[in-house]
PLY file of the C-alpha trace (Angstrom):
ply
format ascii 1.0
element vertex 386
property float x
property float y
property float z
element edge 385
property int vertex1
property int vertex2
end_header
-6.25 19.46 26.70
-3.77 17.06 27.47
-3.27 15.30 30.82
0.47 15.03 30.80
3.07 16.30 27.88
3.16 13.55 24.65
5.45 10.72 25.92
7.74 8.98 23.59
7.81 4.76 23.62
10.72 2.66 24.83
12.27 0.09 21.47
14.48 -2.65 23.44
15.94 -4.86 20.98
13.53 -7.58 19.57
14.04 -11.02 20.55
13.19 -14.95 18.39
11.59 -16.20 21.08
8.35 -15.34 22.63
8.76 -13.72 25.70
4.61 -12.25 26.80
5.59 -8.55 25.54
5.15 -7.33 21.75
6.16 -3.93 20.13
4.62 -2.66 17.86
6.06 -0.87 14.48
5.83 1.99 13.14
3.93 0.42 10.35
0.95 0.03 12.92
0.06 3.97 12.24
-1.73 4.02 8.53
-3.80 6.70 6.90
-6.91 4.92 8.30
-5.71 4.50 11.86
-4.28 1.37 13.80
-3.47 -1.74 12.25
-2.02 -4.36 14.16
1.33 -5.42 11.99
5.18 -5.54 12.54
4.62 -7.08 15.79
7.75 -7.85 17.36
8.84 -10.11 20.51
11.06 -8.19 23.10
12.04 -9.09 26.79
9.98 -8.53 29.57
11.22 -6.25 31.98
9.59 -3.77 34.45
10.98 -0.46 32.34
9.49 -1.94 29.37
5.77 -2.63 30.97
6.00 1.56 31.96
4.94 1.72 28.21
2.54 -0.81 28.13
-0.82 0.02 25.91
-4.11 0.04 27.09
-7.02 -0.13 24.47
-8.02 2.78 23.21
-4.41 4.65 24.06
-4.00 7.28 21.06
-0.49 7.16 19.38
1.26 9.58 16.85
4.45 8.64 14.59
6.93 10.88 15.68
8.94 10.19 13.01
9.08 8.97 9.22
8.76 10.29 5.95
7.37 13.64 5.55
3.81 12.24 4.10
3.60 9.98 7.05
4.68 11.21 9.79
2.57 12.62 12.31
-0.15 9.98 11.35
-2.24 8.96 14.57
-4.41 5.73 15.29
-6.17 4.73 18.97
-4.53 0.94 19.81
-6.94 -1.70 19.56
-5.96 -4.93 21.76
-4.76 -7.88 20.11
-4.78 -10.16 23.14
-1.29 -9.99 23.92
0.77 -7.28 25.77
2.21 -4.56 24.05
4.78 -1.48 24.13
5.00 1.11 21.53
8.51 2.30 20.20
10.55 5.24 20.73
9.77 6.61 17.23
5.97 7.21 18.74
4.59 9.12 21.21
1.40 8.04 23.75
-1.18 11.24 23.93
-4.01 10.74 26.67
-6.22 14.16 26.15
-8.35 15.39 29.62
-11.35 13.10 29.75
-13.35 16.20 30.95
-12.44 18.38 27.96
-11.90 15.36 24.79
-12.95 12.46 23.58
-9.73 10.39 22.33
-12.08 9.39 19.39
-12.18 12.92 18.04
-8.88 13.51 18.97
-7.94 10.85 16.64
-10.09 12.53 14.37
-9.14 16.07 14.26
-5.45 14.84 14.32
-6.37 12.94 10.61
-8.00 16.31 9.34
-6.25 17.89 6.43
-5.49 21.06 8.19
-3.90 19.31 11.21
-2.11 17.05 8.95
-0.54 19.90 7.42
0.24 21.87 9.92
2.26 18.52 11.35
4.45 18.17 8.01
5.11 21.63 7.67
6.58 21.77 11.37
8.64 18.13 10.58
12.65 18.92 10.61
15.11 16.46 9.53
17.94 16.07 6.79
16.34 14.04 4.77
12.75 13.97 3.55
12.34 10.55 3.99
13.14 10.36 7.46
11.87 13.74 9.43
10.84 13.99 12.98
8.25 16.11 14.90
8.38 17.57 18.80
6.34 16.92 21.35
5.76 20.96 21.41
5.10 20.82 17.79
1.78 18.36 18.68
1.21 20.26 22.14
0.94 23.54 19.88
-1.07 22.62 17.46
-4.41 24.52 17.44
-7.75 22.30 16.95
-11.19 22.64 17.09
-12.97 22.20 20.99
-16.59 21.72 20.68
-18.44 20.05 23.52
-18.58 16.97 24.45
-21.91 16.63 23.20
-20.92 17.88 19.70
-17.61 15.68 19.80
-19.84 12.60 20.47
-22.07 13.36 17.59
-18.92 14.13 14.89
-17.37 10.83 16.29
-20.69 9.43 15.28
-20.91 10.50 11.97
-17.44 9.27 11.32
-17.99 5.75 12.28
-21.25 5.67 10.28
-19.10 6.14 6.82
-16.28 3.95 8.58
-18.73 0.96 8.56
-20.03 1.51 5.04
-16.24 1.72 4.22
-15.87 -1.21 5.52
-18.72 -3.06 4.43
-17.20 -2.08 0.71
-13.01 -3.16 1.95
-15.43 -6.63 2.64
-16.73 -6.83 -0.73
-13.86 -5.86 -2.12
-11.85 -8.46 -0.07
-13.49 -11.38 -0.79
-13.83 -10.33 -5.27
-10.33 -10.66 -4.65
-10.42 -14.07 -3.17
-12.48 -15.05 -5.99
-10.51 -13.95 -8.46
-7.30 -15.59 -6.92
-9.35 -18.95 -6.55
-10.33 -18.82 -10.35
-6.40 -17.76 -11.95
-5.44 -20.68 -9.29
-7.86 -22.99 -10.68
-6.40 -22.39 -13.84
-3.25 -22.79 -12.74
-3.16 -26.80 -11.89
-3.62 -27.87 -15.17
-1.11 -29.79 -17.61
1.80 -26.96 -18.48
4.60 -26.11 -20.54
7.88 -24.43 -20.53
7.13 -20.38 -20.71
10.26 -19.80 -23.15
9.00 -22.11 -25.28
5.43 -19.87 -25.82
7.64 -16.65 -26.42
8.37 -15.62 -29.60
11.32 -14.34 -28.23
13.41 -13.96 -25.51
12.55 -11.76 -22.06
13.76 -8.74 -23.35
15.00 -6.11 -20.71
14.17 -2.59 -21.36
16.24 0.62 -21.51
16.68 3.47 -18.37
17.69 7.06 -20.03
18.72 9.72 -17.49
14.94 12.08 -16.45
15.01 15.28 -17.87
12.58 17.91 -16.42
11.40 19.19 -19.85
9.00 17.45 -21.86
10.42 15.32 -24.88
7.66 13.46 -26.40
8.55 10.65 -24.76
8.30 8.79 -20.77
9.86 5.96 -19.00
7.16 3.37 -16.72
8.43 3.55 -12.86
8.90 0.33 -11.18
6.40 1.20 -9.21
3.63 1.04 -12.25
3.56 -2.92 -12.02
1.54 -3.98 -8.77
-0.56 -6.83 -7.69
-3.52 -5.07 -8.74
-2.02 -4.83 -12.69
-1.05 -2.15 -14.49
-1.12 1.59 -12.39
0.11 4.35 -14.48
2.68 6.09 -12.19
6.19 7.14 -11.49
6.35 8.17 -14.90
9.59 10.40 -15.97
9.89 12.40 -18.62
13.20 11.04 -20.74
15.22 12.15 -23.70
13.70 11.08 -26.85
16.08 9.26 -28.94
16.48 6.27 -31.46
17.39 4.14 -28.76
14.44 4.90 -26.61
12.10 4.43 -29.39
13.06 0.89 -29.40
11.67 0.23 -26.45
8.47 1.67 -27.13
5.55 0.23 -25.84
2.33 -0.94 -27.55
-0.82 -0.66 -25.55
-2.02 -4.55 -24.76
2.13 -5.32 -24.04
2.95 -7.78 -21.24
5.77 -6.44 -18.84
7.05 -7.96 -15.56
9.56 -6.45 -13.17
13.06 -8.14 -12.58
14.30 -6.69 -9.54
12.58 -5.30 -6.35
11.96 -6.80 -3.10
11.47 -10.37 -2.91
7.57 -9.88 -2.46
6.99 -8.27 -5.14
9.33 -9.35 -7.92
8.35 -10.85 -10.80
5.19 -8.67 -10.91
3.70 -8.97 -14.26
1.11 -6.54 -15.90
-0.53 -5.25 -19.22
1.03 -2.01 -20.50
-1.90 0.48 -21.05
-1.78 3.43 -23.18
-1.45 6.13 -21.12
-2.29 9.11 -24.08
1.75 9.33 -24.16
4.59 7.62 -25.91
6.12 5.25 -23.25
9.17 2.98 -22.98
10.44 0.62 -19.89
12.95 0.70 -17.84
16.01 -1.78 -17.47
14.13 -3.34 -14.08
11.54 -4.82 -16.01
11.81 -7.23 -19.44
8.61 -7.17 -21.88
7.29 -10.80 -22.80
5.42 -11.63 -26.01
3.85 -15.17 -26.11
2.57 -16.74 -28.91
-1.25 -16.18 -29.45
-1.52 -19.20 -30.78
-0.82 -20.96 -28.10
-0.79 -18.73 -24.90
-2.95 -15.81 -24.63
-1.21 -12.88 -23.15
-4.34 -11.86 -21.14
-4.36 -15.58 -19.93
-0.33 -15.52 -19.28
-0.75 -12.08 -17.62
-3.26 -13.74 -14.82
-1.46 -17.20 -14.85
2.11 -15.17 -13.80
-0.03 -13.99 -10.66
-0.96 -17.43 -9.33
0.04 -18.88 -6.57
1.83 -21.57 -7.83
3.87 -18.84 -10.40
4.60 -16.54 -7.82
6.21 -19.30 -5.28
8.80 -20.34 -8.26
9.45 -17.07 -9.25
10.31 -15.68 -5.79
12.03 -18.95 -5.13
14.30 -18.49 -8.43
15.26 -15.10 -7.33
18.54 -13.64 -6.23
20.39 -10.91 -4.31
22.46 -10.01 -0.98
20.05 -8.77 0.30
15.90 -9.18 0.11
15.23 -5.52 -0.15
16.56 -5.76 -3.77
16.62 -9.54 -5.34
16.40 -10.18 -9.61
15.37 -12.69 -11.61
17.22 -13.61 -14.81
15.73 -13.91 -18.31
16.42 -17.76 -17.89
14.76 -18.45 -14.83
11.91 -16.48 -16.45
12.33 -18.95 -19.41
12.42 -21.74 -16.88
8.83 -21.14 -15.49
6.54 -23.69 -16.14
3.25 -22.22 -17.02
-0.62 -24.16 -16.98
-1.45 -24.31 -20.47
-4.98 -25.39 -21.26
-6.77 -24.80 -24.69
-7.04 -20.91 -26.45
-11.20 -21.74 -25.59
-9.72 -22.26 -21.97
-7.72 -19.73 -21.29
-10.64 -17.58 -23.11
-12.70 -18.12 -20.77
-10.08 -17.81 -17.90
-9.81 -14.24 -18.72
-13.75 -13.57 -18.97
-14.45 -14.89 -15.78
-11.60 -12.65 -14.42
-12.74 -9.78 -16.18
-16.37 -9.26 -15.10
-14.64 -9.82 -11.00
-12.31 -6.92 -12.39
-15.06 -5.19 -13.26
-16.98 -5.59 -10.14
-13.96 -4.85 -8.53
-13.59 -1.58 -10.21
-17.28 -0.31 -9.41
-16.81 -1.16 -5.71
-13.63 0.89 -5.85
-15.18 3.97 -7.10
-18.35 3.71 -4.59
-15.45 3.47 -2.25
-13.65 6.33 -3.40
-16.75 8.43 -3.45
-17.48 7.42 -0.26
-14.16 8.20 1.38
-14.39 11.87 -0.21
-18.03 12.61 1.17
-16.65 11.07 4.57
-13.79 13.81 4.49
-16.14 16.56 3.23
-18.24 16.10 5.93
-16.56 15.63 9.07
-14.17 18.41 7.50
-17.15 20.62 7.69
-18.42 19.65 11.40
-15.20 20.05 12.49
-14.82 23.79 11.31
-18.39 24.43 12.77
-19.21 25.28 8.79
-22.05 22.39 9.59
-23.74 21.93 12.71
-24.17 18.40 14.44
-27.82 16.89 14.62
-28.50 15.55 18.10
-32.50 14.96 17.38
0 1
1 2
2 3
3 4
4 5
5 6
6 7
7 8
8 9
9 10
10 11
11 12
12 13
13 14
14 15
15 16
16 17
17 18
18 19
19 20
20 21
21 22
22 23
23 24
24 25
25 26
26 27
27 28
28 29
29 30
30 31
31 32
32 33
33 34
34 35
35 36
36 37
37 38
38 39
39 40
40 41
41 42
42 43
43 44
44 45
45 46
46 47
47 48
48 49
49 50
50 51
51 52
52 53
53 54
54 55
55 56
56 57
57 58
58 59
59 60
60 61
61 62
62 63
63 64
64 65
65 66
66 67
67 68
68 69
69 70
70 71
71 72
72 73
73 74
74 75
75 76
76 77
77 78
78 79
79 80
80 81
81 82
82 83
83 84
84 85
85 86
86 87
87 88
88 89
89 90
90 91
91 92
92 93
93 94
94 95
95 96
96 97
97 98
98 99
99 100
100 101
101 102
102 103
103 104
104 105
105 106
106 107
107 108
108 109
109 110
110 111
111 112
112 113
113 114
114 115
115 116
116 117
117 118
118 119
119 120
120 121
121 122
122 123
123 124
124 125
125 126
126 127
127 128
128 129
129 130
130 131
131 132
132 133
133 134
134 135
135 136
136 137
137 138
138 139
139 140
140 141
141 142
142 143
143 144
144 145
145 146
146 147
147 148
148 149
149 150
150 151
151 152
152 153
153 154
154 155
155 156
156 157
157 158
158 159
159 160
160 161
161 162
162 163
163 164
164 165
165 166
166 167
167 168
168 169
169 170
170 171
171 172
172 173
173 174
174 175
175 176
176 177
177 178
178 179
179 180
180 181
181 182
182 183
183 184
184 185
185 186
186 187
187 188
188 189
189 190
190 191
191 192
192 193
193 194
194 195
195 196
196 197
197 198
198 199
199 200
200 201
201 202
202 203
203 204
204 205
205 206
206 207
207 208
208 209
209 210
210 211
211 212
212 213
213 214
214 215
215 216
216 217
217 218
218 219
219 220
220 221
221 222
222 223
223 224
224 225
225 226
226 227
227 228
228 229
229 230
230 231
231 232
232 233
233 234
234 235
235 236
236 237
237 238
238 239
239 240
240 241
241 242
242 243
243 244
244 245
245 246
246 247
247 248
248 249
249 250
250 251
251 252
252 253
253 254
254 255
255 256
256 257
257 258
258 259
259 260
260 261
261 262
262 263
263 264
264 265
265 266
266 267
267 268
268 269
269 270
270 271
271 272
272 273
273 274
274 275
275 276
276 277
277 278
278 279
279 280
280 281
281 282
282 283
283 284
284 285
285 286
286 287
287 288
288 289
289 290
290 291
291 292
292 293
293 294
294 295
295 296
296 297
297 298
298 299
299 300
300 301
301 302
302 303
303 304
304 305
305 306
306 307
307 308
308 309
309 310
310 311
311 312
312 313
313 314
314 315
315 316
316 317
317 318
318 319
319 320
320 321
321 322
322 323
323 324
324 325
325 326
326 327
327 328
328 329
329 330
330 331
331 332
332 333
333 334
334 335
335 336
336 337
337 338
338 339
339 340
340 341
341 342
342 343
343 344
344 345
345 346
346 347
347 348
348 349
349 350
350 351
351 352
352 353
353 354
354 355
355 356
356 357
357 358
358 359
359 360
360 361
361 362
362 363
363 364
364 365
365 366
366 367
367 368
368 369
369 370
370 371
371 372
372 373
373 374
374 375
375 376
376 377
377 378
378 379
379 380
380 381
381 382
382 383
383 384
384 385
């Protein structure tokens, strides 16, 4: 149903200056579709332009990890010129036989999606690479155009309620940045001098694949949206590791990842499970009677925080910088009265919680979305064109 075989991009090497030609990265491909990021100046030459986009041109990662790759998105323009790279391929189905919009969505389907990552090959799983007679043989549904236009419609009906709820959910978050910020420019104090101790940096035992009794947090369990319970390896249990032990309500923050996000800081919660932390992260305990750590947990997320943290951090290279215990220490932290900060961490909490019930109308949404288009794809439900 193609009109030519898949044809892989062109990647000259990227340039400073600005030059009227873009790439695009790999990055651009998401679980949802296209999303215009890692845009990249390269020269302008007449074998680049031969891979110039046009809006609404379908691409497919060719390669990446084994959960990505394969994922497709339709290029949406962004008012400049652009090429795709060599790591994705262009796919332009017969107008007389496909839409490109239910191309895109077939090619998202779960049983599409696994029939790509079973067919990946490479040596490693996180970098594995597909053929263009992988894609060209993959079997997918081929109802009429008719039918196609009506699935496409139903798809784009739950994308803009999806949407309408990313909104929502985009600008709680705004609020809730604008009121730890707020909170943030008041008179403030040294942070070591709220601890009762010092940043204390946890312990990393070897994973065992047996369980022990007791887990170790992954890195990966402090984010910008707090505490995730994640990455969590099962470790030996030991006298040591109990010393590390963490109480639910405990205030952690990471001390080595990527420049963005080091310096993450998050409330432990209890998981069901006896936890400890790893050496990456050091466990803070202010003083309640000065510095709330509910109030210290948001106030380590403002803007202000983030910028000296990041700042203060160190490394050869910015794929893996740390902060020290002293530089920690160092911060100065926005301390206004325990009433204050009280009510600092209510107004936070009921966006959180707003937050939280847009996320699971969201969630429910996205799984109804998948159940049905799943099931007017496999002909299991038939489309209604009254």
């Amino acid at each position: 149903m193609l009109e030519s075989p898949p044809k892989n991009g062109y990647s000259p090497k990227d340039v400073p200056e600005w030059t009227g030609l873009k790439a695009i990265g790999l990055g651009c491909l998401t679980p949802r579709g296209f999303a215009p990021s890692q845009l990249k100046n390269v020269p302008d030459s007449a074998m680049a332009r031969r891979f110039t986009l046009v809006d609404g041109d379908l691409l497919m990662s060719r390669a990446n990890t084994r959960e990505l790759v394969g994922l497709v998105g339709r290029f949406t323009s962004i008012g400049v010129d652009c090429i795709y790279p060599d790591l994705m391929m262009r796919l332009r189905p017969r107008a007389e036989h496909c839409l490109p919009e239910y191309l895109e969505i077939v090619l998202r389907s779960a049983p599409v999606r696994r029939a790509v990552q079973a067919g990946a090959r490479g040596t490693s799983e996180s970098m594995v690479k597909i053929s263009a007679s992988l894609v060209e043989d993959l079997r997918i549904s081929l109802p009429s155009l008719p039918e196609q236009r009506g699935i496409v419609a139903a798809h784009e009906a739950f994308e803009r309620r999806i949407r309408a709820l990313e909104r929502e959910l985009a600008k709680l978050a705004t609020l809730r940045r604008g009121i730890v910020d707020e909170r943030a420019a008041g008179p403030d104090a040294r942070l070591g001098d709220l601890l009762t101790e010092s940043p204390r940096n946890g312990y990393s035992a070897r994973e065992v694949q047996e369980w022990t009794g007791m887990l170790v947090l992954g890195l990966g369990c402090l984010t910008n949206d707090g505490f995730v319970p994640r990455q969590l390896k099962r470790i030996p249990k030991s006298s040591l590791a109990e010393r590390f032990r963490l109480a639910d309500g405990d205030l952690l923050m990471s001390r080595a990842n990527t420049r963005e996000l080091v310096g993450l800081a998050a409330r432990f919660r209890d998981v069901g499970q006896p936890c400890s932390y790893p050496d990456l992260m050091m466990r803070l305990r202010p003083d309640e009677g000065r510095c709330l750590t509910a109030y210290l947990e948001l106030v380590l997320g403002s803007s202000r925080v983030r910028r000296d943290v990041q700042a203060g951090a160190r490394g050869t290279s910015e794929s893996m910088v740390k902060i020290s215990a002293g530089t920690v220490e160092s911060l100065r932290i926005p301390l206004p009265t325990i009433a204050e900060q009280q009510k600092a961490v209510d107004a936070v909490a009921s966006v959180d919680r707003r937050s939280a019930t847009v996320r699971v109308l969201l969630g429910k949404l996205r799984v109804t979305q998948r159940a049905v288009v799943e099931d007017l794809l496999s002909g299991r439900t038939r489309v209604n064109r009254t």
